[in-house]
N, C-alpha and C positions, 0 to 999 in steps of 0.2 A: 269204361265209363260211357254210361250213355247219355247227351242232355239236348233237350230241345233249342230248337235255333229261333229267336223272334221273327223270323219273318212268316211263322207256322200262320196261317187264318184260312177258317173256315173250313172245307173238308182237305187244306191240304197242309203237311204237317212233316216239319223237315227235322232232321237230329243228327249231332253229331257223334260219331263214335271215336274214341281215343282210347289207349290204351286197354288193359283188359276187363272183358266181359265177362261175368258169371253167371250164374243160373239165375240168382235172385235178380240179377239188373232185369233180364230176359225177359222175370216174369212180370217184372213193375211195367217195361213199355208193351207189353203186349197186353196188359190191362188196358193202356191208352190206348192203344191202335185198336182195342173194343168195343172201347168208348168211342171213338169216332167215326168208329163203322155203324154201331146201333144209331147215333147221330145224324149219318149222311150217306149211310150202304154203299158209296163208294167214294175212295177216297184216293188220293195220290201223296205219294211220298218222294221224299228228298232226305239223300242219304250221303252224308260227308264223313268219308274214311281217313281219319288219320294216318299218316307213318306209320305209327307206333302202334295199331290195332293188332289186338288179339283177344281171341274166344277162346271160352274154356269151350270142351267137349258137347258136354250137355246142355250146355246154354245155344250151343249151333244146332245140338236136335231139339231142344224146343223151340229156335226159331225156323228152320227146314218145317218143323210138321203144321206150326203156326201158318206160315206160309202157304203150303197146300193145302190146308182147310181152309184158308180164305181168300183164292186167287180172284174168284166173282167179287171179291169188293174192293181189288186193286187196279185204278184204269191208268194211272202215269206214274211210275217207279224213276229217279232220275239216280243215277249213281255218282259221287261226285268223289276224285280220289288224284293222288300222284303219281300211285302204283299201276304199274305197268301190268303184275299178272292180275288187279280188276278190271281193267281195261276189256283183256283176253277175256274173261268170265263171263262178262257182259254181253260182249262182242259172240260167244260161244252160245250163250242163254239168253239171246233179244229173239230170234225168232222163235222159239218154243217159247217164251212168254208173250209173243203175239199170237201164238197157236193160241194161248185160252183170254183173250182179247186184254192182252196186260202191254200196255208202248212202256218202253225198257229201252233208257240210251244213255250211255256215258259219257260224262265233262270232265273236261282237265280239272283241277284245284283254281285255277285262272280265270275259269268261267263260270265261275257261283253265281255272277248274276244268269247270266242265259239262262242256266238251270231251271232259276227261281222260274223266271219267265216262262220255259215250257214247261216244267210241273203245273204251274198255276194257270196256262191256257186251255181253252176250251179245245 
């Protein structure tokens, strides 16, 4: 399940993920993150991984392809999690998503606010 967090404004737009994802959740926030690319062409995101996440198959390749067609409208990606191997991920995938001018940095679950903070800085 996927649901927006209130502190989303303007072009930047935070969600939390819990539990499992499927294709149609997938395709409902990648309507959003659409819309608020057609909105503002670039946008930053915040992203709070539950414990308990899990993705169905296809719903990780429509978001993987989502993803590389729109890496020009993504300029602050923040990953916000408990899990250790996002940490690695992140950590493994910050500088290749600085190769295509994407700032990509992981916070503990403890530091949601900071987070909020650099997403939403200039």
């Amino acid at each position: 399940m996927i649901t927006q967090l209130p502190e989303s404004e303007g072009a930047t737009i935070g969600i939390m993920v819990t539990g499992k994802v499927d294709q149609a959740e997938e395709e409902k926030w990648i309507s959003t993150f659409n819309a608020l690319i057609a909105q503002h062409d670039k946008i930053n995101v915040l992203v709070l991984i539950d414990d308990n996440f899990d993705i169905g198959l296809k719903a990780a390749y429509e978001d993987l392809k989502w993803t590389f067609g729109h890496l020009k409208h993504i300029d602050k990606l923040a990953i916000v999690s408990t899990r250790r191997v996002i940490k690695w991920l992140v950590e493994i995938d910050s500088p290749f998503a600085k190769m295509v001018n994407i700032e990509e940095k992981y916070f503990d679950v403890n530091e949601l606010n900071k987070a909020w903070a650099w997403v939403k800085s200039e």
